[in-house]
N, C-alpha and C positions, 0 to 999 in steps of 0.2 A: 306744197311744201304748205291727164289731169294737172297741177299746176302753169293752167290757164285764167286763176283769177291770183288773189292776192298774191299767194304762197307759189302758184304752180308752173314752172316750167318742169322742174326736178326739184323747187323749192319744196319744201314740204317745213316754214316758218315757225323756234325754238324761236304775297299774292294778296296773297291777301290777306296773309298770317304774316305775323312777327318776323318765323323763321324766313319768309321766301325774301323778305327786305335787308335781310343781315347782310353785311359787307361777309362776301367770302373768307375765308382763309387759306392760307400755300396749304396744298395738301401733298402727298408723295406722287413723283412722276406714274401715268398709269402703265400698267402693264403693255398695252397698246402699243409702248414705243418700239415696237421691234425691229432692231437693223435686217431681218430677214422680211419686211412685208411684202407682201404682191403688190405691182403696179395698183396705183387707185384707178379705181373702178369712180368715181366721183370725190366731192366734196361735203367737206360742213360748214358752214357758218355761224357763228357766233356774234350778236352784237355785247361786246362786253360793258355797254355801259360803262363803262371806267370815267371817276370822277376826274374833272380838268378835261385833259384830251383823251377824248373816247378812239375805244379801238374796237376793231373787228379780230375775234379768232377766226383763224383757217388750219382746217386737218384735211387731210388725204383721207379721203374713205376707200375701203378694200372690198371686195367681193365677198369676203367674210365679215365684215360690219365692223371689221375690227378700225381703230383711227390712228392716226400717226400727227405731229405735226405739221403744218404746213410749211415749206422755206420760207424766213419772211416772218412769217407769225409772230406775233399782231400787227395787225394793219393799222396806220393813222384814220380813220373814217371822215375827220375834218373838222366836225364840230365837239361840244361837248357833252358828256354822260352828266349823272347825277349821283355817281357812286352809292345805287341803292338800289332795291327791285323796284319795277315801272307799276306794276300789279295787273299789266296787260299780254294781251295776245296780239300778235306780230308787225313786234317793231323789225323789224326785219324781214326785207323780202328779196325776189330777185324777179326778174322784167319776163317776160313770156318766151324772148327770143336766146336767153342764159347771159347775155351781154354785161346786165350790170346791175349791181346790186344795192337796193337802198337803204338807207339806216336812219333810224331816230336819234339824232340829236336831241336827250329830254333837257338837256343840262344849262342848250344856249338857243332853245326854241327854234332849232334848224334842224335839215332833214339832208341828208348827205347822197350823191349815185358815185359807185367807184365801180371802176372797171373789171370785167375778170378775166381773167389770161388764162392762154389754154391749160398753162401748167398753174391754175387754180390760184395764183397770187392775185392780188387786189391794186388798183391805182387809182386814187378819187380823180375823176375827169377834169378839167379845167371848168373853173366857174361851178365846180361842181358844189357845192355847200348854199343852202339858200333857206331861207326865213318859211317855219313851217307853219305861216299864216294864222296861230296862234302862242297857245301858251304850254308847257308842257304835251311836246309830240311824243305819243307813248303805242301808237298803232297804223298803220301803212297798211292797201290792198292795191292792188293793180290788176288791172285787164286792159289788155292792148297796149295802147299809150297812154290809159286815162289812168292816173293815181291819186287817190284820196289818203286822206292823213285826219286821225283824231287828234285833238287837242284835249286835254284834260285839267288845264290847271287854272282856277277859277279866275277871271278877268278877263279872258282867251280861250275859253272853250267851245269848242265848236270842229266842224266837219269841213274841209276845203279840199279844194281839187286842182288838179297838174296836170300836165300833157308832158309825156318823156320825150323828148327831141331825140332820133339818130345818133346824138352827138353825147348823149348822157345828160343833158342839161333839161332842166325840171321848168317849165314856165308856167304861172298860175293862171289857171281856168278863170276869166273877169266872171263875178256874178257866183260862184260856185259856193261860195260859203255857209254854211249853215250853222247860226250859233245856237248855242245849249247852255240852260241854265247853270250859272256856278253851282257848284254841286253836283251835277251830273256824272262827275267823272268816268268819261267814256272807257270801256275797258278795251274795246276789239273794233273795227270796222272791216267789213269784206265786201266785195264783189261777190253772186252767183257766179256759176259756170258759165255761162251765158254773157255774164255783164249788163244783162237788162234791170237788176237789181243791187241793192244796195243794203246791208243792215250793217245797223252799230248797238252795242250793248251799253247801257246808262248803269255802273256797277253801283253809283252814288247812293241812285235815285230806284234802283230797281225795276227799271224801264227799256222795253225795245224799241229803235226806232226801224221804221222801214220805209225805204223809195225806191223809185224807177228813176231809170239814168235815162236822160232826155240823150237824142243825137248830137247836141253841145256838148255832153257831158256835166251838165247841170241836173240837180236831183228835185223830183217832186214827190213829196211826202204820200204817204199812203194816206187815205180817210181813219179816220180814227191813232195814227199815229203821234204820239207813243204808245206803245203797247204794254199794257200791264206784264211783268215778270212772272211767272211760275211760281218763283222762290223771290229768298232774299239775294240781292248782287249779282243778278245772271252776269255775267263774265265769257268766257271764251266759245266761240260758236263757229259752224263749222256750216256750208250748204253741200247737201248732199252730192258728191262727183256726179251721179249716174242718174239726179233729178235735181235739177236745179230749184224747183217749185217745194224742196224741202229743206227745214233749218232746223238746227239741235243746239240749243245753247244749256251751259251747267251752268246751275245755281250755287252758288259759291259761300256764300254766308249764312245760309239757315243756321238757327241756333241749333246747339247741343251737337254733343259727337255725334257721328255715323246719319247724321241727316239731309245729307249731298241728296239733290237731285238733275235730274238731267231733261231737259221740256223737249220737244219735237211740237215743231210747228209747219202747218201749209202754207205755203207763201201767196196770194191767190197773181193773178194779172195786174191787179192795180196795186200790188206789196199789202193788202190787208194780211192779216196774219192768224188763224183761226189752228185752236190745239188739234192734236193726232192724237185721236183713241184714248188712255186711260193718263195721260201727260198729267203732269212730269214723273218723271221713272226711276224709283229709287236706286239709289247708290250705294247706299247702307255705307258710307265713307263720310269723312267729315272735307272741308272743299275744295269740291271739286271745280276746279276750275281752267284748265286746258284742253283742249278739245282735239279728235283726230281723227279722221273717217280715211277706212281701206280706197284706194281706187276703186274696186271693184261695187260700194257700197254698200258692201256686206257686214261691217263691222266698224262698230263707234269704238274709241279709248279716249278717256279724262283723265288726268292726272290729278289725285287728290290729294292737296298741297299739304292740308292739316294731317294727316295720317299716313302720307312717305307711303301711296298706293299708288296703283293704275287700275282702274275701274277699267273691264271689259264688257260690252256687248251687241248680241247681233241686232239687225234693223232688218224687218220687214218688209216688202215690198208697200204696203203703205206708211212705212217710218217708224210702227209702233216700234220698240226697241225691249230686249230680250235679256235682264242681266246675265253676266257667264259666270263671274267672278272678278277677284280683285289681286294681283299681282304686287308683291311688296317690291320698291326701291333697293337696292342694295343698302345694306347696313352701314355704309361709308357716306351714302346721300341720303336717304330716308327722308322725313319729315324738311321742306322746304324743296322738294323736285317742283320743278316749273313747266316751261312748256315742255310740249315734244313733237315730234318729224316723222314721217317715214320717208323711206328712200324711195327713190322712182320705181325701184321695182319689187317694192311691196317687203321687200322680206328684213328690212332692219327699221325697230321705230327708235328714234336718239332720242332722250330726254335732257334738260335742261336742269341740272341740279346745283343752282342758283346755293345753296348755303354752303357750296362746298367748293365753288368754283368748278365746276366741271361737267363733260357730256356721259351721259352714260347709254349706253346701248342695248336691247334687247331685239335679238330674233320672235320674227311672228311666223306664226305656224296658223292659218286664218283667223281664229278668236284667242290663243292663245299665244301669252310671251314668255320670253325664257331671256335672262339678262345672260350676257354674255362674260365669260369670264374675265375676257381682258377691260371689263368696264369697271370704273369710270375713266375716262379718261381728263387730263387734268389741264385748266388753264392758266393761264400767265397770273401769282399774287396780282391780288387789286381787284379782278375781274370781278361784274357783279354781274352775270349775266341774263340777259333781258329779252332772249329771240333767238330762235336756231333756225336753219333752212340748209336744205340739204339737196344736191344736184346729182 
């Protein structure tokens, strides 16, 4: 959201423009809602960032990609939003075992775990709301029990770490923190497949950072880390399912239209970080900034925020990466789509269409997508949405 690091049990975890920041607005219930749906086949998640008391959206996902509400929906998540876009990648995630799911409090610097019930409703666990060890938390990854949280908001910036208890209850990793200049404003942090690694995106600063996760769960920097960006504001990044030893992060800020690019980098044993073949890979989109690899590892999608796209392409057995083309957003979401998900089994990616308040859907066919008709699907007025993850 494979979803065995941040995103992934069935997670698969939903800018940097104007539009992606706009408070949504009610838009018409989606087609989606059909009183005839199929049994859900899974869930979606939604962190709606909602300013004051932050909620979580939940939909029933159908075997045709199509969404429905969830009973219940919106969940209380416990802390609070900042009723705005985060301009990060996944604030939201869920635990490896499907149990519970964590959210970014950006609004009151806490980090929330609620519980998730078989029939997909949400309960924050008791004690569950706790101090995300800085200042605006706008990014969460998890492997095993270890989870890491970006901080992004100058005074409190920095990388810190938790151990998820049994019980849902988040207790800080002594010693785990790692601070980052103001101005850094971190965009993403993840786990490898593995969990032997660790990378965060410096969107501020144009900066990668990389480490190895000690058997504490304390991180040591790679040599030469931070790493110089590709582009301007690499942003959302993704390590490869089927080789952990690779990472693709888009560059999100290059000036002028249509100059998105997309880096691929080797991760080495010690987290140095050294380019793949002819990096970074045009986009020909203006920024790209979400990120989203097939399980299989055959296929990258970005979402490119400024131009209401979805960059497609194939990857390499050495990572080099292949443009295919670029899939417009429905005319209802367009320019300000944010992140996106695919489903556990490959064949629906959900987009996060943050200026509209809503999820939208498209069928993937390997490199190809096709939005589905019943999308967008629409959330609760107020929503400002900030993370999607999908089971």
């Amino acid at each position: 959201m494979r979803f065995l690091t941040r995103r992934r049990l069935g997670p698969a975890v939903l800018g940097i423009v104007a539009a992606a920041t706009a408070v949504a607005a009610a838009v018409p219930a989606s087609a989606s809602a059909s009183t005839q749906a199929s049994p859900a086949a899974g869930h979606v998640y939604v962190n709606d960032n909602t300013a004051g008391t932050n909620t979580i959206g939940a939909f029933d996902r159908h075997a045709d990609g199509t969404l429905t509400p969830g009973a219940g929906s919106p969940f209380a998540a416990g802390g609070a939003g900042t009723g705005a876009g985060l301009a990060s990648q996944g604030a939201l995630q869920i635990s490896p075992d499907g149990r519970f799911l964590i959210a970014a409090d950006a609004g009151s610097n806490q980090i929330s775990v609620l519980r998730i019930h078989g029939d997909g409703s949400l309960k924050l666990v008791q004690d569950g709301v706790v101090s995300s060890g800085g200042v605006l938390p706008v990014s969460v990854t998890i492997h095993g029990d270890l989870v890491y949280v970006a901080n992004s908001g100058n005074g409190g910036s920095n990388y810190t770490g938790f151990r998820l208890g049994p019980n849902g209850r988040l207790e800080p990793v002594a010693g785990s923190a790692v601070a980052l200049p103001d101005g850094s404003q971190p965009g993403d942090v993840l786990f490898n497949g593995d969990g032997t690694k660790l990378a965060g995106t410096r969107v501020g600063t144009s900066q990668i950072d990389s480490f190895t996760v000690g058997s504490g769960g304390r991180l040591t920097a790679a040599p030469g880390s931070p790493f110089p960006a590709q582009g301007l504001g690499p942003f959302g990044s993704e390590f490869r399912p089927t080789n952990p030893g690779q990472l693709f992060v888009s560059n999100a800020h290059n000036t002028g239209a249509g100059s998105g690019t997309v880096s691929a980098f080797s991760d080495a044993a010690d987290g140095t970080l050294s380019s793949i073949g002819s990096s970074p890979f045009a986009d020909l989109q203006t920024a790209p900034c979400w990120v989203e690899i097939s399980q299989d590892g055959q296929f990258l999608f970005t979402v490119n925020t400024g131009s209401g796209t979805i960059s497609r392409y194939s990857i390499a057995p050495d990572g080099a990466l292949t443009l295919l083309g670029s899939t417009p957003v429905g005319v209802s979401g367009g320019v300000g789509a944010v992140d996106a998900r695919l489903s556990p089994d490959g064949r629906t990616l959900f987009v996060d269409e943050s200026r509209i308040g809503a999820v939208g859907a498209f069928a993937v066919n390997g490199g190809n997508l096709t939005e589905l008709a019943s999308s967008p699907a629409s959330l609760p007025a107020g929503a400002t949405p900030a993370g999607v993850v999908v089971t």
